[in-house]
C-alpha positions in Angstrom: 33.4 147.8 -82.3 33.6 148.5 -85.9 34.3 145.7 -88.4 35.8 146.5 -92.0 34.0 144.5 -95.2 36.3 141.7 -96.0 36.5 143.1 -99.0 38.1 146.4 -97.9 40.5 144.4 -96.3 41.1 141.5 -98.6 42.3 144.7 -101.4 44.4 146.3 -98.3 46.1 142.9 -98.2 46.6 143.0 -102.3 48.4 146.6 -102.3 50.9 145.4 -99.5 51.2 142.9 -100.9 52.3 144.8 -104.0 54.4 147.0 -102.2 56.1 144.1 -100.4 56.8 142.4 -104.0 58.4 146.5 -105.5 60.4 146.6 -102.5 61.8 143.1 -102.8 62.2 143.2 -106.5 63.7 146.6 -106.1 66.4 146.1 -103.5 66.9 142.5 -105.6 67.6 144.0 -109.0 69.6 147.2 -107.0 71.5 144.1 -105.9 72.4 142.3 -108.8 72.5 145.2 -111.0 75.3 146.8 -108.4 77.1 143.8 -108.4 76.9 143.2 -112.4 78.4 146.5 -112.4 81.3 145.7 -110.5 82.3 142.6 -111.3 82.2 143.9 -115.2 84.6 146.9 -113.8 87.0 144.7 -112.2 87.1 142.3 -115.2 87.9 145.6 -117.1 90.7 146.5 -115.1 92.0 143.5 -115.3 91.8 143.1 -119.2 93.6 147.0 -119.2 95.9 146.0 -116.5 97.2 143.0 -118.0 97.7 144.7 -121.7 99.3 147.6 -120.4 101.5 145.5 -118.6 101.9 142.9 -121.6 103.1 146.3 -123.4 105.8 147.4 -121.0 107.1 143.9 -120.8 107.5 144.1 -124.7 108.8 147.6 -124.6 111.6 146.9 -121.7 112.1 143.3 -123.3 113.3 144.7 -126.8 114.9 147.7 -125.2 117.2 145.8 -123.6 117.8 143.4 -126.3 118.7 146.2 -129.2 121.1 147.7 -126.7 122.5 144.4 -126.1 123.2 144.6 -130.1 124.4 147.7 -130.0 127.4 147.4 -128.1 127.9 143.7 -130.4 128.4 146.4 -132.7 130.8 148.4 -131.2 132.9 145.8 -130.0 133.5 144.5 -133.6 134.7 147.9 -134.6 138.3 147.6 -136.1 139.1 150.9 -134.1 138.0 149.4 -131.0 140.8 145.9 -131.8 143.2 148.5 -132.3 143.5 150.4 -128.9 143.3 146.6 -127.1 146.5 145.8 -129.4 148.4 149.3 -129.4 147.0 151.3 -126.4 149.5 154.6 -127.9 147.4 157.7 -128.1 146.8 158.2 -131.1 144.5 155.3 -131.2 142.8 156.3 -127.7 142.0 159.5 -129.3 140.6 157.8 -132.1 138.6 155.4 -130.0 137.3 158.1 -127.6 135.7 159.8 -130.7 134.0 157.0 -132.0 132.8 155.9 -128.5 131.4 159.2 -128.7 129.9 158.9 -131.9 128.2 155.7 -130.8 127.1 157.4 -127.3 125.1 160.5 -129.2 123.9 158.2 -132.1 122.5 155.3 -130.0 121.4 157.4 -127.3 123.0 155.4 -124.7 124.9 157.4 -121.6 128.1 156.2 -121.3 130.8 153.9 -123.6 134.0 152.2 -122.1 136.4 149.6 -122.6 138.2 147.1 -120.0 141.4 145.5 -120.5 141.7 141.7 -119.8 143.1 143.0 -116.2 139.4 144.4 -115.5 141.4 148.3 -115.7 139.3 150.7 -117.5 141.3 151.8 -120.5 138.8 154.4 -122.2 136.2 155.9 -121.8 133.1 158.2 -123.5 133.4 160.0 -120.2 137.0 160.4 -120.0 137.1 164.4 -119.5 134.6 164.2 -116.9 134.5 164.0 -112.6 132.7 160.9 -113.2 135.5 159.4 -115.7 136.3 155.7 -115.7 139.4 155.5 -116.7 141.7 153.6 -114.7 139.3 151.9 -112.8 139.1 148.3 -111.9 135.6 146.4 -112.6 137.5 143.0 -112.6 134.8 141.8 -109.7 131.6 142.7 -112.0 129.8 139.9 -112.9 129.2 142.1 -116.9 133.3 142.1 -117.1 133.5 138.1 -115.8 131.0 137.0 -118.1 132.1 139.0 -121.4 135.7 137.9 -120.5 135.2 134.4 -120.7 133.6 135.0 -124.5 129.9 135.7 -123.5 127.2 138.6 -124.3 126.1 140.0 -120.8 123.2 142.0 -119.6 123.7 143.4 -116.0 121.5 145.5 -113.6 122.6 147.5 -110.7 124.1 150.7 -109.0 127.0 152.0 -110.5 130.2 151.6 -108.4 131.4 155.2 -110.0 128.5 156.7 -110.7 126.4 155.8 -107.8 123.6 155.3 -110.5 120.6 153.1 -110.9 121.8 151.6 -114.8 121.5 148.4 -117.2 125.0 147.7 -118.5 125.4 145.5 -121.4 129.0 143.7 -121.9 130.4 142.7 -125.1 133.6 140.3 -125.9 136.1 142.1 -128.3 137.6 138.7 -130.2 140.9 139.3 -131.7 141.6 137.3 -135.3 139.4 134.2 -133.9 137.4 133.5 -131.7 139.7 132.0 -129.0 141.4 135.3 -129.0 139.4 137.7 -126.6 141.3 140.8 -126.3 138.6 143.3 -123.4 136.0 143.9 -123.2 133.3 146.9 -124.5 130.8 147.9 -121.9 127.4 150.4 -122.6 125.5 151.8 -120.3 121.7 153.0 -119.7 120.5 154.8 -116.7 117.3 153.7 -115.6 115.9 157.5 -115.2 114.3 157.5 -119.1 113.2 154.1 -119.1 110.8 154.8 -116.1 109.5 157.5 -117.6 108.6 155.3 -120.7 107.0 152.6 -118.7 105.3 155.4 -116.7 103.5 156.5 -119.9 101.9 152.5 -120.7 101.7 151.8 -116.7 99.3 155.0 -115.3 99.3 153.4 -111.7 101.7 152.1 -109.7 104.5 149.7 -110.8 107.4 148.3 -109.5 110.3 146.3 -111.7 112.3 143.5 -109.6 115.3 141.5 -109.7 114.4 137.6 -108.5 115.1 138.6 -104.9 112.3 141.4 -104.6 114.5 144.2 -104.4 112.8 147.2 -106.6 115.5 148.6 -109.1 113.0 150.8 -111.1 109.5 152.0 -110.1 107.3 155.7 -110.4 107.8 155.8 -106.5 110.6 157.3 -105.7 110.1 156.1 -101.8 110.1 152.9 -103.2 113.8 152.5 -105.3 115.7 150.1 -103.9 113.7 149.3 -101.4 112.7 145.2 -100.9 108.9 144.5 -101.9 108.6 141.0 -100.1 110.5 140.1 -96.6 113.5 138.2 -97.2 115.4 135.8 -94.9 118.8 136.7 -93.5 120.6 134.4 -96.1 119.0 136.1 -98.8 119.8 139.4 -97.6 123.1 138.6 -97.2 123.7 136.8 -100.5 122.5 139.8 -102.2 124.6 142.4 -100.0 128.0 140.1 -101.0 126.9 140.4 -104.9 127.4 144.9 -104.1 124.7 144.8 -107.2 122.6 147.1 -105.2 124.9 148.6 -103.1 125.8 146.8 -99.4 122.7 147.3 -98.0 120.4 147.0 -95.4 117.8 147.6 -97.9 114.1 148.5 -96.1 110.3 146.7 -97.2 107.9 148.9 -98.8 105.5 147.1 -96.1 103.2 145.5 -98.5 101.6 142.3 -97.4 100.1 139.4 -100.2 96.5 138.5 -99.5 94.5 136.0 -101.6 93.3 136.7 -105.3 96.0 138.7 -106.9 95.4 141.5 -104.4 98.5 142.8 -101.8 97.5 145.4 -98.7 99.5 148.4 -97.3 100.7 149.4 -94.0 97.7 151.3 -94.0 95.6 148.7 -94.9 94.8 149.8 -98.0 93.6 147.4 -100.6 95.5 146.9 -104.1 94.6 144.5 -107.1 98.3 143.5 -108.5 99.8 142.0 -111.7 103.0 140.6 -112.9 104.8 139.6 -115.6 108.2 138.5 -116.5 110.4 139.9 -118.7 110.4 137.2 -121.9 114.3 137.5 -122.2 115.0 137.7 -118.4 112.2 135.2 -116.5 113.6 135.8 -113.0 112.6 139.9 -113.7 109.3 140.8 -112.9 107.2 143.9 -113.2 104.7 144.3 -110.6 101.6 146.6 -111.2 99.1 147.6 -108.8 96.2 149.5 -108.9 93.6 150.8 -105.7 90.2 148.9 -105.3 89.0 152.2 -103.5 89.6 154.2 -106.6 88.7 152.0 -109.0 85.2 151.7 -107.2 85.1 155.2 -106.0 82.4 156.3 -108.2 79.9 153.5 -107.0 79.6 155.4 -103.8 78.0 158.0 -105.1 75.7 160.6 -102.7 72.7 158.5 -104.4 73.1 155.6 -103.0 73.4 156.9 -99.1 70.7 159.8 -99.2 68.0 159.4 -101.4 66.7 155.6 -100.6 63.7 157.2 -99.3 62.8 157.7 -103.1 63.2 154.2 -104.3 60.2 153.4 -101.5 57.9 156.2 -102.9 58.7 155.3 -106.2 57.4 151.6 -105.7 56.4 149.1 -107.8 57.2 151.2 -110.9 60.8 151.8 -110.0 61.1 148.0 -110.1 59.9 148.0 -113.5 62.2 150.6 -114.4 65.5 148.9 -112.9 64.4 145.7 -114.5 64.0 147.0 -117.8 67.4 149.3 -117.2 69.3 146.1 -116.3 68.0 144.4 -119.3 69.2 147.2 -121.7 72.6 147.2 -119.5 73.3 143.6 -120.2 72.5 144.3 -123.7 74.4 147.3 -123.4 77.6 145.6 -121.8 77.5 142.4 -124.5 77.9 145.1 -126.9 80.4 146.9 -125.6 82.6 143.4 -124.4 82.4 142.7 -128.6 83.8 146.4 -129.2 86.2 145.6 -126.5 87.3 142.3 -127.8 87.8 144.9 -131.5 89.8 147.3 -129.7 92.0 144.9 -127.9 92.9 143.3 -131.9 93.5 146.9 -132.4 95.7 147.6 -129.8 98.1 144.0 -130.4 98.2 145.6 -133.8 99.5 148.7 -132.8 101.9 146.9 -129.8 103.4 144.6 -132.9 103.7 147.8 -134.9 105.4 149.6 -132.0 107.5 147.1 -131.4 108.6 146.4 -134.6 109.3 150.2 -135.4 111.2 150.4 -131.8 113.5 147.4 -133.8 114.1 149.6 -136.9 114.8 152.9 -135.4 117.5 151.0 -133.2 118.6 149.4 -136.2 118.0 145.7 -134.8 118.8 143.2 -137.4 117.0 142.7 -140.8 116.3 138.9 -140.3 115.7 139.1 -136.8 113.6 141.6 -137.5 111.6 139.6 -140.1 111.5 136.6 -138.1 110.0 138.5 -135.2 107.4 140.4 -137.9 106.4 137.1 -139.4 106.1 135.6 -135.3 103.9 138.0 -134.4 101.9 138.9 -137.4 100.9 135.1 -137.5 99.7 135.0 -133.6 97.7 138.1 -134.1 95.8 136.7 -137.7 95.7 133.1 -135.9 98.3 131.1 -138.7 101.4 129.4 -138.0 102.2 129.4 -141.8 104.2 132.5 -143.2 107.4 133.3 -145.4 109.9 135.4 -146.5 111.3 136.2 -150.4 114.3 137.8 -150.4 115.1 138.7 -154.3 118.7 137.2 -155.7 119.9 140.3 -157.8 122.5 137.6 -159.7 119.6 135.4 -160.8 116.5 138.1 -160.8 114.6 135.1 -159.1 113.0 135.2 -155.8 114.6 133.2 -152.7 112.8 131.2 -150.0 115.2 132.7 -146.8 112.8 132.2 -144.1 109.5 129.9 -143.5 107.3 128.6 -141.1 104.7 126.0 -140.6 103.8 124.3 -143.2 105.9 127.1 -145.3 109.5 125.5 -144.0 109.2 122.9 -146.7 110.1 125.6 -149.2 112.9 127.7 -147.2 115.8 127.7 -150.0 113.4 127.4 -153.3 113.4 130.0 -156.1 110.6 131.1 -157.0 110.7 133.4 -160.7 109.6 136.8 -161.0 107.8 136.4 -164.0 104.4 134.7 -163.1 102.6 133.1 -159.5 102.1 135.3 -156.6 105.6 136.9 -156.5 105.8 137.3 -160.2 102.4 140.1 -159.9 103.8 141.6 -156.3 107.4 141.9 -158.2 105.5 143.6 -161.2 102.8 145.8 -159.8 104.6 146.8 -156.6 101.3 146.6 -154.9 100.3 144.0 -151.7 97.9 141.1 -152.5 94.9 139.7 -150.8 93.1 136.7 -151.6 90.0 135.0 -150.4 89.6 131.7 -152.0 93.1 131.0 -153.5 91.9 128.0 -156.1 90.2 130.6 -157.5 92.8 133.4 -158.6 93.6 132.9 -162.2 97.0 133.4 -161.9 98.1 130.6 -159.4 100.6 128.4 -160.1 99.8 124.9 -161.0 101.8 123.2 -158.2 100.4 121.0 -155.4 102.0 122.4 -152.2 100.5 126.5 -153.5 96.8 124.4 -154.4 96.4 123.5 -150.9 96.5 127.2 -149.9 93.1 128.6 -149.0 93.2 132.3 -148.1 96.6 134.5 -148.5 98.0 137.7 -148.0 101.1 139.4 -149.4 102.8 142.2 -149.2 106.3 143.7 -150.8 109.3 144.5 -149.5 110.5 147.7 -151.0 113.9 149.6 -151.7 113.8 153.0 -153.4 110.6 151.8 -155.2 111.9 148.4 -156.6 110.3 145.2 -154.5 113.5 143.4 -152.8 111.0 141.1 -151.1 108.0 139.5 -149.9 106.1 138.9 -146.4 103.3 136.5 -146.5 101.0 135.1 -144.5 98.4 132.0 -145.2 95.5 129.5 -143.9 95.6 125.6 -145.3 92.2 124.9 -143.4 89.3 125.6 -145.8 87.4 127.1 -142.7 90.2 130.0 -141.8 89.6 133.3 -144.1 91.9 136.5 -143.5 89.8 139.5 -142.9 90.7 143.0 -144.2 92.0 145.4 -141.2 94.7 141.8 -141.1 95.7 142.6 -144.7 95.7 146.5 -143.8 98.0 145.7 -140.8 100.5 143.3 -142.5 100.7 146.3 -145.5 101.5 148.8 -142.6 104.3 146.3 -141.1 105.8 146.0 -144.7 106.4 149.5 -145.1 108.2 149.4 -141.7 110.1 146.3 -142.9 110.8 148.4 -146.1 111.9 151.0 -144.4 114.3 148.7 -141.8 115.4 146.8 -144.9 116.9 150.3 -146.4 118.1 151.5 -143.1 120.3 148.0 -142.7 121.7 148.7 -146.6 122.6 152.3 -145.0 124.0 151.1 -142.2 126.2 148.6 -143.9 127.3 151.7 -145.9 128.0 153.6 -143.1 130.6 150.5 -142.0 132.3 150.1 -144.4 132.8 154.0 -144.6 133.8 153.9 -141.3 136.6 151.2 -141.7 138.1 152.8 -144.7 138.2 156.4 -143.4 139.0 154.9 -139.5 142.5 157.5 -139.4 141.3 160.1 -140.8 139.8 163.4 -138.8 138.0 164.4 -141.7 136.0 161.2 -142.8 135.4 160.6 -138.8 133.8 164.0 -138.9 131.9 163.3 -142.1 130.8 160.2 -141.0 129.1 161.9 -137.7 127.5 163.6 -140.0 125.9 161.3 -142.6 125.2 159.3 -139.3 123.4 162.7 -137.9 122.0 163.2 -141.5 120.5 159.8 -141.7 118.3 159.9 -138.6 117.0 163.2 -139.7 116.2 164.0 -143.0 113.9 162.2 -145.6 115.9 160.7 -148.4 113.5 161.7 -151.4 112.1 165.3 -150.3 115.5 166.2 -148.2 113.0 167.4 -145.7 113.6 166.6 -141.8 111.6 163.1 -141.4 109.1 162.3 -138.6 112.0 161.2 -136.2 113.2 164.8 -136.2 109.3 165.8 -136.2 108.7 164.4 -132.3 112.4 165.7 -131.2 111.6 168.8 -132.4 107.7 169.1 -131.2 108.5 167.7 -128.0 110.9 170.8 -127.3 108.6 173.4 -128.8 106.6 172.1 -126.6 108.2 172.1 -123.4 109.4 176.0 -125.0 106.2 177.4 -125.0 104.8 176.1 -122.2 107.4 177.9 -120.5 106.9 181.1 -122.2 102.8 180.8 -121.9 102.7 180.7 -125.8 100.7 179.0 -128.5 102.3 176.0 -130.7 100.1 175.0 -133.7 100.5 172.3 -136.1 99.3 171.9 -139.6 98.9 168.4 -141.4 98.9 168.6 -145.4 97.6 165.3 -147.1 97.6 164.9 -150.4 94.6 164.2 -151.8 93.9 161.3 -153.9 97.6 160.7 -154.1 97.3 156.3 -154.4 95.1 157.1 -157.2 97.7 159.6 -158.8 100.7 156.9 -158.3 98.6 154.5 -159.7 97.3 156.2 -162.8 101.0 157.9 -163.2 103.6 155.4 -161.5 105.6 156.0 -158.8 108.2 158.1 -160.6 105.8 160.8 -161.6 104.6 159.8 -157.5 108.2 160.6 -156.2 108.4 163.7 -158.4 105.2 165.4 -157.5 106.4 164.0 -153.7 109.2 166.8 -154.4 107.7 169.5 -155.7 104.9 170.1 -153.3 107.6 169.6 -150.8 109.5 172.5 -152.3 106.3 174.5 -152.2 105.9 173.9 -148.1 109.2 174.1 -147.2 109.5 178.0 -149.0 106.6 178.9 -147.0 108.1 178.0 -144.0 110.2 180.6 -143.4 110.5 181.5 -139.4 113.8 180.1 -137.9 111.8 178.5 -134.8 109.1 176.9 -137.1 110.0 173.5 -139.1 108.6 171.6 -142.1 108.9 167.9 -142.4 108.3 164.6 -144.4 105.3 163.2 -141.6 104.4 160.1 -143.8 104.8 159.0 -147.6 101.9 161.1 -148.5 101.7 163.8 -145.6 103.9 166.8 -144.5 104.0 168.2 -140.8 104.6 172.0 -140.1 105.2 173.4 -136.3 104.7 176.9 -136.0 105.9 178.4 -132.8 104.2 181.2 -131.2 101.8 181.2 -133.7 98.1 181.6 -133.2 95.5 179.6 -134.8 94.3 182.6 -137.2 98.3 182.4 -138.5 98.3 179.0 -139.1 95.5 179.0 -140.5 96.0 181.6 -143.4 99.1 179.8 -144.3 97.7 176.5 -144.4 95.5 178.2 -147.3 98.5 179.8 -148.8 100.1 176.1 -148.9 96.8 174.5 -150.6 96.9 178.0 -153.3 100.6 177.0 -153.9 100.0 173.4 -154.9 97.3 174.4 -157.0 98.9 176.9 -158.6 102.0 174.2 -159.6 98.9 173.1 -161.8 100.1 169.3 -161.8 98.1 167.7 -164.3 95.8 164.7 -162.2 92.5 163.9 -164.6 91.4 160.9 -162.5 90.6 163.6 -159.8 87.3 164.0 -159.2 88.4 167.6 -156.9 90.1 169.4 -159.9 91.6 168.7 -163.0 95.1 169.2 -160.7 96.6 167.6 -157.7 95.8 169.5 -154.7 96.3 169.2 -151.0 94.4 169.1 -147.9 95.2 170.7 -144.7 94.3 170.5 -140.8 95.4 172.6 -138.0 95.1 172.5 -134.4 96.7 175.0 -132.0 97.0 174.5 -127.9 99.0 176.6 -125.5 101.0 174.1 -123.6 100.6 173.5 -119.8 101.7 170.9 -117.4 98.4 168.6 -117.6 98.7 168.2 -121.7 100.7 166.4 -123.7 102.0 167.0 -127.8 100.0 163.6 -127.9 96.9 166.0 -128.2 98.1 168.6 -130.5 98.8 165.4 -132.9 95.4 163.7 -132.2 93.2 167.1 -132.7 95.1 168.1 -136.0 94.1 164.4 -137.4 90.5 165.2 -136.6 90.9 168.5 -138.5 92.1 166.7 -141.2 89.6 164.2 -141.7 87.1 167.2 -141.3 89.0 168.6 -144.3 88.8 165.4 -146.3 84.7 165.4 -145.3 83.9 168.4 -147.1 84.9 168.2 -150.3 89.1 168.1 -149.8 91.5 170.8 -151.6 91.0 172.9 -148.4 92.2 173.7 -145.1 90.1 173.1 -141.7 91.1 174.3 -138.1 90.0 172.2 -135.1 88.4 174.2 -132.4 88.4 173.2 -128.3 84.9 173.6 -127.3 
């Protein structure tokens, strides 16, 4: 027999050994790493599922509540007292028009009004099939609740209409408030607000009343249908209320399992999230999203066919997976700190969304500015803010609102002469300070010397500061950082721009009570109401509201017709610089000429030139190629120039000039207007990049 040297076998035993260890340490690290990897990507759905549906909540939340204020507006119309004490025609043709008026201006679908009997008496609708007029609704829970003197908010299936809708009941009080003459009822069909939700919710949701049963969701196999089993009682508790019609209603089949996760009939495996609407706590909306496609992408082809490899590779592939899960943990701290910066980001631009959502539904001013000053504070982490409200009379400074350690001051004057709101009042411009002891200008008072860090910025009205927000730390330790003063100036100019639309409005009131019998002024007022949500005050230009109705139907247009829509963006360049150097006057001037300039080179019937932002203008060119866009973007910067308005704090030209981007898609059913708006910003910048003055196209690779 032959013997091998015990040396021969001794390094045998070594490489095995070594082999042995590679293999271990590379199904180990394969282990770990896989399962790093998906516990990180289920924490990330998580995070994304729970802000998403932290943002429909919001959205559906003030929705309901600015309709809600809508129809307390209607129902303390003079015209609308008037048909519930004379019911002659005259006034029901009267009240039919404004009902109308407030139907097309509030976008809401239907208007009516109930006598104390419950009998419909008139009616938005009232030349239509669907016309509730002379209806009885006394058995509604809306008309029994709005009856008896309070607001009401009611979800169900129209009896008339046979229509998934929120309706929102109003008391009409006569001359007090013992005297309820009907009752004003609004309506909303629940077809728009799914889409909405659809948009922030991109998997599957559900919206619920406290029983279960679905009354919105993007499954249409799942409308009222019941998403948890319910005991007879229930079910026939909730077929007696006729809410949801009289039933039987059938489950969606979905059982609960343990850790936030529900399965199907065919036992496929969801992770679900709810939330409660903050107004309405016995609401939910239920999200869900698949497990299998969340995780579809770890079972790639790799991991089934090609183990072989990992043993060739041996010990060497262990180094490599422990060094690749080493730079992957670095790797994923990063990104969970850009995550945690994006998620600040995107509260910034919810709070901004919601607050504009308040103005464009004119909700009002100081509920407005209390919610601005609530939120604001939770997202810079300070419970101490305020509110200045300038006293035309005294040309002083009033403490209207405060909170935290500001409520000590709510009803002080404060002059406009010197302190903080004597330099906002005078410059016009926001103000951020670090280390407040140290601003020279501070008032020598004990309560302002115990502020540490503060940020201001002005209310505005056609250029004159009306007001103040502001926001502050006490604890020597809390600083603000800039992108919070950057997102409290971009909530001021919404709050400006709320504060002037609530002066309008009361305008518009008081128009409409003095001009109430008259044909004429009704028809006038339909229009400066029409005018109003349209056209920019300064430039007379269609404003950014028009902008998106008007983009959003080009854009449906030509993907019907197979047909390119561009858009151009003009910026003009260095234009805080000019209205610092020149004032806002010679600003609001120069606003007006160069929107003179765009508008005459916008000449097409289909194409339309607005006001985009204070400093920006928006063209949309139908049917127009990028090559024609392009050329008159240029002609648009040449026409500026050629205005020659003198700017020597430029460092471009001795004039102002303007900068352009332009983007151009043909429209199809997987694309969105969102992109045509996102790639024309990128073209812009690019513009800005080299040298501004000029016009730059952005090209789809």
């Amino acid at each position: 027999m032959f013997f091998q040297p015990k040396s021969i076998i001794l390094f045998r035993l070594i490489i095995l050994i070594l082999v042995l260890s590679s293999l271990i340490l590379i199904f180990t690290t394969g282990f770990f790493y896989y399962s790093y990897v998906k516990k990180n990507i289920l924490a990330d759905i998580e995070k994304r599922m729970n802000l998403q549906l932290e943002t429909a909540c919001d959205y559906l939340s003030t929705f309901i509540s600015e309709n809600l204020n809508t129809s307390k507006a209607l129902a303390g119309m003079d015209t609308i007292k008037n048909v519930f004490r004379d019911s002659n025609s005259n006034n029901k043709s009267e009240v039919v028009k404004v009902l109308n008026i407030f139907r097309n201006s509030y976008e809401v679908d239907v208007c009516y009004l109930i006598d104390k009997n419950g009998n419909a008496i008139a009616s938005s609708e009232s030349n239509t099939l669907e016309s509730f007029i002379g209806k009885n609704y006394s058995f509604r829970p809306y008309f029994q609740k709005a009856i008896n003197g309070e607001s009401c908010v009611y979800m169900g299936i129209g009896i008339t209409s046979n229509q998934r809708g929120i309706y929102y009941s109003q008391p009409v009080f006569g001359i007090s408030s013992n005297e309820i003459l009907g009752v004003v009822v609004t309506k909303n069909t629940i077809d728009n607000i799914e889409k909405k939700i659809s948009k922030s919710l991109p998997g599957t949701w559900t919206f619920t009343n406290p029983d279960g049963l679905i009354f919105a969701s993007n499954r249409k196999d799942w409308r009222v249908k019941l998403m948890w089993k319910l005991d007879e009682s229930r079910l026939k508790k909730l077929a007696e209320t006729k809410q949801f019609g009289s039933g039987p209603w059938d489950h969606i089949k979905i059982e609960k399992l343990r850790e936030e996760k529900v399965v199907n009939k065919y036992n496929q495996v969801y992770l679900i999230k709810e939330a409660s609407l903050y107004n309405y706590p016995h609401w939910r909306i239920y999200y869900l999203k698949s497990f299998k496609t969340a995780f579809d992408y770890l079972s790639d082809p790799f991991f089934e066919h090609k183990i072989p490899l990992i043993f060739i590779a041996g010990f060497s592939i262990g180094v490599f997976i422990v060094l690749l899960y080493w730079s992957l943990s670095l790797k994923f701290n990063k990104n969970k700190k850009i995550k945690q910066i994006l998620k600040k980001q995107n509260s910034y631009l919810s709070a901004i969304n919601e607050i504009y959502s308040g103005l464009i539904k004119r909700k009002n001013i100081d509920d407005l500015i209390e919610k601005i000053l609530y939120r604001s504070g939770n997202l810079t982490g300070t419970k101490n803010s305020f509110f200045l409200m300038l006293d035309d009379q005294t040309n002083d400074f009033l403490a209207k609102i405060g909170y935290g350690k500001f409520s000590s001051i709510v009803g002080m004057r404060l002059k406009t002469n010197h302190g903080l709101s004597g330099y906002i009042f005078q410059t016009g411009k926001s103000l951020f300070i670090s280390d407040y002891n140290l601003w020279s200008k501070k008032l020598n008072d004990k309560f302002f010397n115990e502020i540490n860090s503060i940020i201001s910025v002005p209310i505005k009205r056609q250029d004159v500061v009306t007001g103040i927000l502001g926001l502050a730390h006490f604890d020597k330790n809390n600083f603000f950082a800039k992108d919070e003063m950057e997102f409290l100036e971009k909530i001021g100019k919404i709050a400006s721009i709320a504060y002037d639309n609530t002066c309008l409005y009361s305008e518009l009131q008081i128009e409409t009570k003095n001009h109430k019998n008259s044909q004429e002024e009704l028809t006038k007022l339909y229009q400066r109401i029409e005018r109003l949500a349209v056209v920019d005050e300064l430039t007379q230009l269609p404003n950014r509201r028009k902008f998106y109705n008007h983009l959003e139907n080009e854009w449906r247009r030509m993907a019907r017709e197979k047909k390119p829509l561009s858009f151009i963006l003009c910026d003009i360049d260095l234009f805080k610089q000019y209205n610092y150097y020149y004032g806002h006057k010679a600003g609001d001037d120069c606003v007006r000429k160069i929107a003179d300039v765009i508008s005459s080179n916008v000449k097409r019937s289909g194409d339309l030139a607005t006001r985009y932002d204070n400093e920006k203008f928006g063209i949309i060119l139908s049917n127009t190629p990028i090559e024609g866009a392009l050329k008159l973007a240029r002609q648009m910067c040449k026409a500026v120039n050629d205005l020659k308005i003198d700017f020597c704090e430029s460092n471009i030209s001795s004039y102002l000039t303007i900068s352009a981007g332009i983007s151009c898609f043909v429209p199809d059913g997987n694309t969105s207007s969102d992109l045509l708006i996102e790639t024309t910003y990128k073209a812009l910048s690019e513009a800005k990049n080299n040298g501004r003055n000029q016009a730059f196209c952005y090209m789809d690779d």
